[in-house]
C-alpha positions as CSV (number, residue, x, y, z in Angstrom):
1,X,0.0,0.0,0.0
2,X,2.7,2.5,-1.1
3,X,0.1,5.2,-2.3
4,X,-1.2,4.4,1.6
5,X,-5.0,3.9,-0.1
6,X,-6.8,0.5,0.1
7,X,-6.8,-1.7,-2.4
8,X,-9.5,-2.9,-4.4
9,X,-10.4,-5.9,-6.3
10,X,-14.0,-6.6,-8.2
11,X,-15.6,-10.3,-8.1
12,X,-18.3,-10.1,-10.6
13,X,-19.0,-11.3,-14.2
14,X,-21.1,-8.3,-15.2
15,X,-18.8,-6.1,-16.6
16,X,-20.9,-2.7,-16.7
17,X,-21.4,-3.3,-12.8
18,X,-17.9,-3.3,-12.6
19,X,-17.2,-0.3,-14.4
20,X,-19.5,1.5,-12.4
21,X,-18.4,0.4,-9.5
22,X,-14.8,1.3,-10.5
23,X,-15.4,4.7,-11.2
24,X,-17.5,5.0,-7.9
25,X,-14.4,3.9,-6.2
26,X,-11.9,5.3,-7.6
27,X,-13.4,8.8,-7.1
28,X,-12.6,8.3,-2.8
29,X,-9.1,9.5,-2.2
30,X,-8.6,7.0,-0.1
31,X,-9.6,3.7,-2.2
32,X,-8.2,2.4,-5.3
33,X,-9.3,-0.4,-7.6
34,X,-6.7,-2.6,-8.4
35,X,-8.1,-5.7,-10.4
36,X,-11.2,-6.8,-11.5
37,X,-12.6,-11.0,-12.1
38,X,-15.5,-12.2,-14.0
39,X,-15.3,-15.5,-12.9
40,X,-14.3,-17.5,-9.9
41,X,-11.1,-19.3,-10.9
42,X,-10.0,-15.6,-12.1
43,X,-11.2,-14.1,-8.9
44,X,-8.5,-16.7,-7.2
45,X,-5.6,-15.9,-9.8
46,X,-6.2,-12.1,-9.0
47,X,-5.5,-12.3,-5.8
48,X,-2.6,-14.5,-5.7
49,X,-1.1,-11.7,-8.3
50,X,-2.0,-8.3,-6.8
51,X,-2.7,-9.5,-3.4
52,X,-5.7,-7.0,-2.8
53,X,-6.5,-5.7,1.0
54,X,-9.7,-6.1,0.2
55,X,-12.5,-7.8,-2.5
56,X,-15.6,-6.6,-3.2
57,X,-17.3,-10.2,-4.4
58,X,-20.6,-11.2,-5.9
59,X,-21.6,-15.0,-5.1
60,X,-23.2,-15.8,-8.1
61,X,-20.2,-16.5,-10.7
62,X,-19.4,-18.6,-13.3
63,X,-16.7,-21.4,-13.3
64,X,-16.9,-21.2,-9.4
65,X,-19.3,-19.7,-7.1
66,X,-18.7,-17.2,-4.1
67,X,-18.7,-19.5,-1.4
68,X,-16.3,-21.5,-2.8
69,X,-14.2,-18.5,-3.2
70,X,-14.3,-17.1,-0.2
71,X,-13.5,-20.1,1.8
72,X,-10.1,-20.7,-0.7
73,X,-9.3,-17.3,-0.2
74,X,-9.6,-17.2,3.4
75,X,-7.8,-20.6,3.9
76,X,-4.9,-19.3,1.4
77,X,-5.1,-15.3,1.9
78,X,-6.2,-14.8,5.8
79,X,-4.9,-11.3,5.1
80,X,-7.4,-10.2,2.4
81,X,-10.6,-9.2,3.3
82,X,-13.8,-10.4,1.7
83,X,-17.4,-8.1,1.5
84,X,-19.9,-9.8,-0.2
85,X,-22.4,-7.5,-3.2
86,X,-24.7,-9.6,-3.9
87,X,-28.7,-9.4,-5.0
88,X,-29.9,-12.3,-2.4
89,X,-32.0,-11.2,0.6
90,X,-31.9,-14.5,2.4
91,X,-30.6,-14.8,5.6
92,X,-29.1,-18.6,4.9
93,X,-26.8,-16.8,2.0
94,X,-25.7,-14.4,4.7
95,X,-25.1,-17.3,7.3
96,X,-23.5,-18.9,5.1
97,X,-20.8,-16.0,3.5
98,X,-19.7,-15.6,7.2
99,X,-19.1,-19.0,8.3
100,X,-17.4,-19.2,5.1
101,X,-14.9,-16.2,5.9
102,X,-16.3,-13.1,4.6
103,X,-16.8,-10.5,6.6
104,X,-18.9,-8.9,5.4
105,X,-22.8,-8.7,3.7
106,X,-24.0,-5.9,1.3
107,X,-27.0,-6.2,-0.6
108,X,-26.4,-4.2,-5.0
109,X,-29.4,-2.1,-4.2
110,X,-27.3,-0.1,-1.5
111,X,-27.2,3.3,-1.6
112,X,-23.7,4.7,-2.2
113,X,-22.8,5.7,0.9
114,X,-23.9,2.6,2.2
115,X,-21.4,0.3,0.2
116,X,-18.5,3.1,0.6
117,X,-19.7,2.4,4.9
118,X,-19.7,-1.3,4.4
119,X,-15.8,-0.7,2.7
120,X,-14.2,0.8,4.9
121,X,-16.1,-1.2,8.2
122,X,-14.4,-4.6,6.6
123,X,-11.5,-2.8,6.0
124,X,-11.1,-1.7,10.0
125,X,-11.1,-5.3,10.8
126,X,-15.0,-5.2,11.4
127,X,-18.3,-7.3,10.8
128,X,-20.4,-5.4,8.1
129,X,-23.9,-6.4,7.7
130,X,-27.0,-4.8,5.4
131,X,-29.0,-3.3,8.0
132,X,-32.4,-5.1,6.9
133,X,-30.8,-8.2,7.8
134,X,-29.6,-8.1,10.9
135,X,-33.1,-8.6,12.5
136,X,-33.7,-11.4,10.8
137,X,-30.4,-12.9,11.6
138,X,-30.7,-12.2,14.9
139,X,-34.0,-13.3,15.4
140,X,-33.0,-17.0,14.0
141,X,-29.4,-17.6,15.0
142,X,-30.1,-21.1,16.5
143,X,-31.5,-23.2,13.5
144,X,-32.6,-27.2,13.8
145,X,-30.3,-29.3,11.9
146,X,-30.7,-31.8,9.0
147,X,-32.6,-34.7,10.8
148,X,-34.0,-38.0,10.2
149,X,-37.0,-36.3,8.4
150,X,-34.9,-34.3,6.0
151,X,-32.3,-37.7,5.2
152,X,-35.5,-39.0,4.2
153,X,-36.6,-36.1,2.0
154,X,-33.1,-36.1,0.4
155,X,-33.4,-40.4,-0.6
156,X,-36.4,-39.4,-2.5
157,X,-34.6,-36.6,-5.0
158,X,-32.9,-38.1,-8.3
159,X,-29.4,-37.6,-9.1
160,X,-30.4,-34.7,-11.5
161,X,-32.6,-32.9,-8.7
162,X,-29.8,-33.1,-6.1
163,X,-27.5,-31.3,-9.0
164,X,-30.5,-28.8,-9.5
165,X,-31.1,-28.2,-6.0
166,X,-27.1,-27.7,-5.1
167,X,-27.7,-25.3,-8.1
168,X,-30.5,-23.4,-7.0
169,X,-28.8,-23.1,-3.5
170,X,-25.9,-21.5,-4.5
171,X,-27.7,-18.9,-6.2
172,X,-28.0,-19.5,-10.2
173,X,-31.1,-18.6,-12.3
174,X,-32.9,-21.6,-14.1
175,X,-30.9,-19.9,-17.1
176,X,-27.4,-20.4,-15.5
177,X,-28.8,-23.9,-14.3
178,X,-30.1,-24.8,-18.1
179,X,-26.7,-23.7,-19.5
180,X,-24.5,-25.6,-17.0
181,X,-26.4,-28.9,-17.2
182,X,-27.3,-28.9,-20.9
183,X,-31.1,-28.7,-20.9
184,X,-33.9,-26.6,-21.8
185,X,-34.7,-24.0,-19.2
186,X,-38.2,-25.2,-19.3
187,X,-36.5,-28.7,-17.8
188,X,-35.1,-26.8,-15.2
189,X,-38.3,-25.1,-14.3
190,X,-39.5,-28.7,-13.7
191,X,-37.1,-29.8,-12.0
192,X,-37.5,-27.3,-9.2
193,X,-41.3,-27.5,-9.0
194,X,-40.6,-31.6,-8.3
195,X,-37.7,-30.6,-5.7
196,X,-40.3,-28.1,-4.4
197,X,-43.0,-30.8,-4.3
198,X,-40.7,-33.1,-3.1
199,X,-39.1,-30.9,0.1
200,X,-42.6,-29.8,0.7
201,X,-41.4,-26.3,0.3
202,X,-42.6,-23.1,-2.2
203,X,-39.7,-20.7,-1.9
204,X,-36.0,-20.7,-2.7
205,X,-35.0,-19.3,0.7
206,X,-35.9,-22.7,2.0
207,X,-34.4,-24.6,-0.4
208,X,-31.3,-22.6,0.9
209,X,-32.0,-23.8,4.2
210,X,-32.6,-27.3,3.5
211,X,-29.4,-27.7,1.2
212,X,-27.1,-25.9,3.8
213,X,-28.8,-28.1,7.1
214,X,-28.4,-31.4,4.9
215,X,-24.9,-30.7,3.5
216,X,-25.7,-30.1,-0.2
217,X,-23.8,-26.9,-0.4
218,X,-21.5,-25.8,2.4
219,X,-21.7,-23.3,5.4
């Protein structure tokens, strides 16, 4: 940090975000953006090279997701910092960006201020979480784990549902999921109303849930 400003390094694969976000940035005197990634294996190679005090990193990535990120960074780079952007409101993403290493949770639709406060909170070494979260969080820090009722749920998904389900859990749209499995997006749409049926659940936060207490993703 010769220039003595923190340095920045952008984990997404849209690129116009990233040049917004890049000029928002690099307007503070006292932050610089040093690298940018569009995908997860080039998020990793980034930060080997230019060894970034913090990223800002979006969990929804081709090649390899955020979580996976963040815990390889962490393990390899304890120094770096991580703050998640991302667009997903569930607490179970959030829970699980934490555990993983990051420390830190801001939703896209932030303000500007906001993300510039959630920057420089990480940077001090602190916890940053989106404010409409942290009731929620709070309110449901002790969660049941995967029992003998959801082992049973899990016998009864195919193969190609667990692989939708992991899928869906990490954060990808039917389109993403359609792309990476080779299938119409229609399939995919089919796939998730018989996971649905089958979980007995009707929204993707608890889908989350169930993926993250059963071990189909990691926390």
């Amino acid at each position: 940090m010769n220039s003595g400003k923190l340095r920045l390094l952008l984990g997404d694969d849209h690129a116009v975000l990233r040049a917004g976000l890049r000029v928002l940035l690099n307007a503070e005197p006292d932050l610089e953006v040093v690298g940018e990634a569009a995908d997860g294996h080039e998020v990793l190679d980034q930060v080997a090279a230019l060894s970034p005090d913090l990223i800002l990193l979006d969990l929804t990535m081709p090649k390899m997701n955020g979580l996976a990120c963040i815990e390889q960074i962490a393990a390899m780079h304890p120094e770096t910092r991580i703050l998640v952007l991302t667009m997903h409101d569930e607490e179970e993403y959030l829970k699980a960006v934490l555990k993983a290493g990051a420390s830190g949770y801001v939703l896209k639709k932030a303000a500007d201020v906001e993300l510039l406060s959630a920057i420089r909170t990480v940077a001090r070494g602190e916890i940053y979480i989106y404010p409409s979260l942290v009731p929620t969080l709070v309110g449901n820090m002790v969660k049941p784990k995967g029992d003998a009722k959801g082992e049973h749920k899990l016998r009864n998904l195919s193969a190609r549902e667990l692989e939708v389900l992991r899928l869906l859990a990490l954060g990808h749209t039917n389109h993403e999921i359609a792309e990476l499995i080779c299938v119409s997006v229609k399939t995919v749409e089919t796939y998730k109303a018989r996971i649905m049926e089958k979980l007995g659940t009707n929204k993707r936060a608890e889908l989350v849930r169930f993926a993250l207490e059963n071990g189909i993703i990691s926390s």
